[in-house]
N, C-alpha and C positions, 0 to 999 in steps of 0.2 A: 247699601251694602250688597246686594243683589247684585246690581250691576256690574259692581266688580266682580264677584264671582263668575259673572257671565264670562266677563271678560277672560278670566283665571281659564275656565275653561276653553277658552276657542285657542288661546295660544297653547294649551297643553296639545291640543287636538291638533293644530298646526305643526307642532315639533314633533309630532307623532306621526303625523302622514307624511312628511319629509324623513324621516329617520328611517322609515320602514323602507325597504328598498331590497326584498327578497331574490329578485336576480342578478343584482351586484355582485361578481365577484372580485373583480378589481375597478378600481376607478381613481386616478390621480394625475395633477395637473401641474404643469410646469410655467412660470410667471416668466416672459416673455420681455418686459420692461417696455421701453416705448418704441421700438418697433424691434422685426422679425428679421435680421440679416441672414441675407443666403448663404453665409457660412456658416450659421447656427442652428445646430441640431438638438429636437426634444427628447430624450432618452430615455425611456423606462423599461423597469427591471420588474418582472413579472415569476412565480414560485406556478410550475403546472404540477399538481397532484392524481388528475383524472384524464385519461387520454379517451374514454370512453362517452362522454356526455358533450353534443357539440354547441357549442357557443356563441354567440354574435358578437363580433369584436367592433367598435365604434371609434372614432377617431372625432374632440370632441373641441371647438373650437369657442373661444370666448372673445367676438369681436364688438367694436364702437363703431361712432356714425365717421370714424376718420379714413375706415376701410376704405379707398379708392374703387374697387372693379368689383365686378358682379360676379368673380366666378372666383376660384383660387386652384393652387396645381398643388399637388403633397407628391412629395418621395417618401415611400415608407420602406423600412427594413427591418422584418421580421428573421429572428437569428435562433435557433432552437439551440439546447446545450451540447451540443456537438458542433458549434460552428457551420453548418447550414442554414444557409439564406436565402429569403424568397423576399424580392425587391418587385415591389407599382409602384409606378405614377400615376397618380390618381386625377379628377376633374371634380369640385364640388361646384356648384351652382349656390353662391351666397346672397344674393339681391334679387327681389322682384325687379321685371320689366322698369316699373317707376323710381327704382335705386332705394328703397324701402328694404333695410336687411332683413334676411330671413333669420330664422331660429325663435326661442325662445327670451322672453325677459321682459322688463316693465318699461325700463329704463332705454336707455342708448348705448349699452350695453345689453348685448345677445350673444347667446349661449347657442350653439349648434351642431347639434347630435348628430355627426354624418356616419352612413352605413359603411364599413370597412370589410367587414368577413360576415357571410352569412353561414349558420351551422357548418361550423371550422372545428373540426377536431386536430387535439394537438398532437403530432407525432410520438412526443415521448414526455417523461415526469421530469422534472427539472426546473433552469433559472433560465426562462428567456429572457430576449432584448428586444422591446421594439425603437428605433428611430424615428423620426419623422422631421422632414425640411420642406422648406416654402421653396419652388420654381415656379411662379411668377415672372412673369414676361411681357414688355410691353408689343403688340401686335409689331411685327417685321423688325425686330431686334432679336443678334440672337444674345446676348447677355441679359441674365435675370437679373430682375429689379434688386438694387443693393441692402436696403431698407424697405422690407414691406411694413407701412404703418396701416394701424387700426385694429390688430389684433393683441388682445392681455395675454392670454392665456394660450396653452394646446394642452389637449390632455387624451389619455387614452383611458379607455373602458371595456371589460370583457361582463359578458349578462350570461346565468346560466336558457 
């Protein structure tokens, strides 16, 4: 009878240290299916209340061992509620040297928290937009890859 209690308690304590996550303030992921076409864009719609406190904003990728290349290119488009835009293209480095993927996870599946905005205050209170698309290219093409596989997920996250 013990033992199970023990038990009782490590998964409480586990959903506890998982749940808590005090500088989340946005964090949500878009299911990607089995692969990433370069016409397909992740969308999310974000409520700013505080334009004073500045933030890290993440860009948050959920990839398998299908991923092809070591690095990945993101278009993001940041839209504030006035229709103002601020558009990178970005460069993440997803693979060690030995093609071992980087991030987080136990499995073959990895999770990977890449830096996007470092203390970014928002312009104004409102409903933004950010976008985000895969340009991926294979070296001396200029057309991007049609189907990028190996990625589940994208998702964005802002942390106070």
């Amino acid at each position: 009878m013990k033992t199970i209690n023990k038990y009782i308690v490590l998964v409480f304590c586990g959903f506890a240290l998982v749940s808590c996550d005090e500088n989340r303030v946005f964090d949500s992921y878009k299911s990607i299916g089995n692969g990433w076409h370069r016409d397909s864009t992740a969308v999310f719609e974000y409520e700013v209340q505080d334009t004073i406190t500045p933030y890290n904003l993440f860009l948050t990728l959920r990839t398998n061992n299908g991923y092809p290349f070591s690095n990945i290119f993101l278009i993001t488009s940041l839209e504030d509620p006035n229709g103002e835009t601020k558009i990178d293209t970005l460069e993440y480095l997803m693979a060690a040297p030995d093609g071992t993927l980087l991030g987080n996870g136990f499995s073959d599946i990895k999770e990977s928290k890449l830096w996007f905005k470092k203390d970014y205050r928002f312009s104004q209170t409102g409903k933004h937009l950010i976008t985000i698309e895969q340009a991926v290219r294979k070296r001396n093409e200029v057309e991007g890859i049609e189907v990028l596989e190996g990625i589940s997920e994208v998702g964005f996250r802002i942390e106070k």
